[in-house]
C-alpha positions in Angstrom: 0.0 0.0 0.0 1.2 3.6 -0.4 1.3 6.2 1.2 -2.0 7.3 3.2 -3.5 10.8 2.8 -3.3 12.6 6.2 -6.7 14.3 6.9 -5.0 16.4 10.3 -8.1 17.9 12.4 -6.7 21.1 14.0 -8.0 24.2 15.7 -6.2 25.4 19.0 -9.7 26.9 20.3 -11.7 24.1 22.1 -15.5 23.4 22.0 -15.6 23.9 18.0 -17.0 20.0 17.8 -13.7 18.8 16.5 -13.1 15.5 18.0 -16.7 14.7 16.9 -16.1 15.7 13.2 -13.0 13.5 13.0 -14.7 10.5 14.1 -17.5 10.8 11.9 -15.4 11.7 9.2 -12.9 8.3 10.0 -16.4 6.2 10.2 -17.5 7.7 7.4 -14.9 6.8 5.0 -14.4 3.4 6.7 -18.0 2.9 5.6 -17.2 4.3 2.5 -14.7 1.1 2.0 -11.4 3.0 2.8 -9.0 1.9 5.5 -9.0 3.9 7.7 -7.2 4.6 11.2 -6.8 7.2 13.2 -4.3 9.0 15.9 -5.7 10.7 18.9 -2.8 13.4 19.8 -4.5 14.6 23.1 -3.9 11.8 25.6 -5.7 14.0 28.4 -9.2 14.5 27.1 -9.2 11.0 25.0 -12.2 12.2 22.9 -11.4 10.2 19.9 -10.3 7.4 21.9 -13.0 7.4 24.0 -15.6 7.4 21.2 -14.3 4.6 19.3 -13.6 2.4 22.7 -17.2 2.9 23.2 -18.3 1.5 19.2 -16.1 -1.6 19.7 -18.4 -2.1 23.1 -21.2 -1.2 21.0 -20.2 -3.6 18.2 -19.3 -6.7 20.9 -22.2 -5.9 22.9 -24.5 -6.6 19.5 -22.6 -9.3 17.6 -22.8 -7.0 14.4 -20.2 -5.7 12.2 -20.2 -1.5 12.3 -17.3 -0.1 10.4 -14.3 0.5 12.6 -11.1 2.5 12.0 -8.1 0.9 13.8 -7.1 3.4 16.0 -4.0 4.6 18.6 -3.8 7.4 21.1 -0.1 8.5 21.4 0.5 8.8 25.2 4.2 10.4 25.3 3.7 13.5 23.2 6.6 13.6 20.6 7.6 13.8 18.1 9.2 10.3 17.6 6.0 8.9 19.3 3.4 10.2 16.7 6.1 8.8 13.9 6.0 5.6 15.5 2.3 5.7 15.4 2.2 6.6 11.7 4.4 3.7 10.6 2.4 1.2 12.4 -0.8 2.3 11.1 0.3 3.5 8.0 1.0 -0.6 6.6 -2.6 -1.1 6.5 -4.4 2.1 6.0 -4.8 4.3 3.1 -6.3 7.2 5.3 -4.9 8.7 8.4 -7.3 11.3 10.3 -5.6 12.9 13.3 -7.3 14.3 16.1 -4.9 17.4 17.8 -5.6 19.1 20.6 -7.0 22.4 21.3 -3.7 24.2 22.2 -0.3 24.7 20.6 2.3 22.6 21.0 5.1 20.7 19.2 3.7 18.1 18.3 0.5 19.0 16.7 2.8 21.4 14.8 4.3 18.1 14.0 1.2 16.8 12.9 -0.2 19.8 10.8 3.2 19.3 8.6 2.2 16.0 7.5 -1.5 17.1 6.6 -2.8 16.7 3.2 -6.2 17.7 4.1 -6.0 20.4 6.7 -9.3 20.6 9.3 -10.1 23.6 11.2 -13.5 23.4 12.4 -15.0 26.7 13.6 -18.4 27.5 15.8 -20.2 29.7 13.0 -19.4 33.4 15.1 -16.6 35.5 15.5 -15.0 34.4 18.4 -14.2 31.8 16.5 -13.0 33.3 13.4 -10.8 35.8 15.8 -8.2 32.7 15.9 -7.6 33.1 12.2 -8.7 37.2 11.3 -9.5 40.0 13.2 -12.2 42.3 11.7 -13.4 45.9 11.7 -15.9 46.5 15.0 -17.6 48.5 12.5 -17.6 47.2 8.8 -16.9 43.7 9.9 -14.7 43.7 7.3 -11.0 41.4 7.5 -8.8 43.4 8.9 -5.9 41.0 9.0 -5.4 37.6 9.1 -4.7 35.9 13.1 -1.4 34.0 14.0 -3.3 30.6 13.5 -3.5 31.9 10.2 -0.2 32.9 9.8 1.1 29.7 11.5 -0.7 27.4 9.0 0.3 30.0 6.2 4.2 28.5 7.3 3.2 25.3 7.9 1.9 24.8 4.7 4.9 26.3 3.0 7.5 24.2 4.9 5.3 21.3 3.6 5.6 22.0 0.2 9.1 22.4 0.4 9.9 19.3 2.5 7.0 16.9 0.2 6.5 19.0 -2.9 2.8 18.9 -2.3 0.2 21.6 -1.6 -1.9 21.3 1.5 -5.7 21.5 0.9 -6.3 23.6 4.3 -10.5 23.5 4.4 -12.1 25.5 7.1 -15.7 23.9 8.7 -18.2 25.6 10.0 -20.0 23.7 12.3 -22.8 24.1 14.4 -24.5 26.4 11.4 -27.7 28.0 12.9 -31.0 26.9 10.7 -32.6 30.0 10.4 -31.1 33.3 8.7 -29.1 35.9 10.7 -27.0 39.0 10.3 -24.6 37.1 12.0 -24.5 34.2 9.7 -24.5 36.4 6.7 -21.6 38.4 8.5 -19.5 35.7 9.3 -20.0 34.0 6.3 -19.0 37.3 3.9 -15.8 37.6 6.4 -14.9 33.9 6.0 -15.0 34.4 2.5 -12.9 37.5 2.2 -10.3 35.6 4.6 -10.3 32.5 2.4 -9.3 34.4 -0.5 -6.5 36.3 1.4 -5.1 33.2 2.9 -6.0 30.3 0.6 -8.2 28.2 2.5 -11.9 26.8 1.5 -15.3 27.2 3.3 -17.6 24.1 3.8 -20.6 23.5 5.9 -20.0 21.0 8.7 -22.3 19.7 11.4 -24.9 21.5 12.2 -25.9 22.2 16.2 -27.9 19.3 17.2 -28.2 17.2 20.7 -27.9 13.7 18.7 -24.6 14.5 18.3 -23.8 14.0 22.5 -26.0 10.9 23.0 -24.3 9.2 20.4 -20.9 9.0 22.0 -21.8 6.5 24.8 -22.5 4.2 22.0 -19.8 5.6 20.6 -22.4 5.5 17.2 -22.3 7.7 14.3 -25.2 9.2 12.0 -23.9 6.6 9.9 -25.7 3.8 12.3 -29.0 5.0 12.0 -30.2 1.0 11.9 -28.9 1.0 15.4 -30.4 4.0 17.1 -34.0 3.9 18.1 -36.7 5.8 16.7 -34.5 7.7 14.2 -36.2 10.8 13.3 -36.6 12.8 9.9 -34.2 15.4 11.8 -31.4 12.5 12.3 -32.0 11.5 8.6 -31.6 15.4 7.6 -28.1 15.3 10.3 -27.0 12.2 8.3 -27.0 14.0 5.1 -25.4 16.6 6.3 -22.4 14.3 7.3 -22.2 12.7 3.9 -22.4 16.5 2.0 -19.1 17.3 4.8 -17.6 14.0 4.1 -17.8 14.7 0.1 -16.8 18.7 0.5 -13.6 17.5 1.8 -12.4 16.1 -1.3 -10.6 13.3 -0.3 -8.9 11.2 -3.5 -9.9 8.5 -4.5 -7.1 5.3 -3.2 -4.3 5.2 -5.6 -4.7 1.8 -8.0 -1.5 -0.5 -6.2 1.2 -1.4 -8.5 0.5 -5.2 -9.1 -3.0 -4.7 -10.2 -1.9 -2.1 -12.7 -0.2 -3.9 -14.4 -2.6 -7.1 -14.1 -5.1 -5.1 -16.1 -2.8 -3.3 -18.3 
């Protein structure tokens, strides 16, 4: 197998949902027929751990297959660790999502370099988008870009210099409000302004709903929805949002291996 495309979920503000959009995006493609596995860089708060130790109980506890990334929680954070991690994982997966934690440090630095698909989920309002531009009190309007921003900005250089690849750095917006606002509209003309300045892309993510926290004991996804009881038309809306998040990250299709290249040729 090659070598995996890193999907690296990062945002050094907590509470933006991002532990819950990397496991739904892992389970997602693993239902989607990719290998999948996936490294939880914050050993404290175990989020991404926690949620897929709860879906293997889930999975024992009702005899039936659920997709299932293989997944690894790096307890020592270094550098040397997380490569350790990526080389055993990386033999039989041809995706790698990595969950960071909600602060800077060294080694989600690390981690960010290795991205192909960058992640930085965002509550839809401006305390949020503060981490990566400041705006006008007044106009609302971008008046420079935030050190988050500028640290990705040479993160993504030093990876294109080290790999000769560009880093796809999309920006979520989770927990989107349903109904209209001058905020949303706001937000939403100042992301776009920023994206262009800074080179990232805008998709929708999960939208604010309280399935989301009574899934994790479970540890099931909207993916499951034969497994959760009296599913609603709301949790068949919430699923479709996942799959139209899961598509907007554009992840490429697996790479054809050598052998049957040249079966077919």
């Amino acid at each position: 197998m090659g070598q995996p495309h890193f999907i690296v979920f990062a945002n050094e503000k907590g509470g933006t949902g991002k532990s819950t959009t990397a496991v739904h995006t892992a389970v997602a493609l693993a239902a989607m027929g990719r290998s999948v596995a996936a490294i939880d860089l914050d050993h404290r708060q175990r989020t991404m751990t926690r949620y897929f130790e709860n879906r293997a109980k889930t999975v024992e506890r009702l005899a039936k297959p659920l997709p299932q990334p293989a997944f690894e929680v790096v307890e020592e954070l270094t550098e040397a660790k997380l490569d350790a991690a990526v080389e055993r994982l990386s033999a039989a997966a041809d995706v790698i999502v990595i969950d960071t934690p909600g602060r800077d440090d060294a080694v989600a630095r690390a981690a960010i370099l290795k991205a192909d698909t960058l992640v930085t989920p965002m509550n839809d309002s401006f305390v949020d988008l503060d981490l990566i531009g400041q705006v006008d009190p007044e106009t609302y309007k971008i008046t420079r870009p935030s050190f988050y921003a500028e640290l990705i900005w040479n993160s993504r250089t030093q990876r294109a210099k080290q790999a000769g690849k560009s880093v796809d750095w999309v920006v979520l917006r989770n927990r989107l409000q349903h109904i209209d606002s001058h905020n949303l509209r706001r937000v939403g003309a100042a992301l776009d302004e920023l994206a262009r300045r800074v080179g990232f892309r805008v998709i929708p993510g999960l939208g604010e709903r309280v399935i989301y926290r009574e899934l994790f004991p479970k540890g099931l996804t909207l993916l499951d929805l034969g497994e959760i009881g009296d599913a609603s038309i709301a949790h068949v809306a919430a699923r479709q949002e996942l799959r139209e998040m899961v598509a907007g990250l554009g992840v490429p299709e697996r790479a054809a291996e050598p052998e049957r290249i040249a079966a077919t040729a």
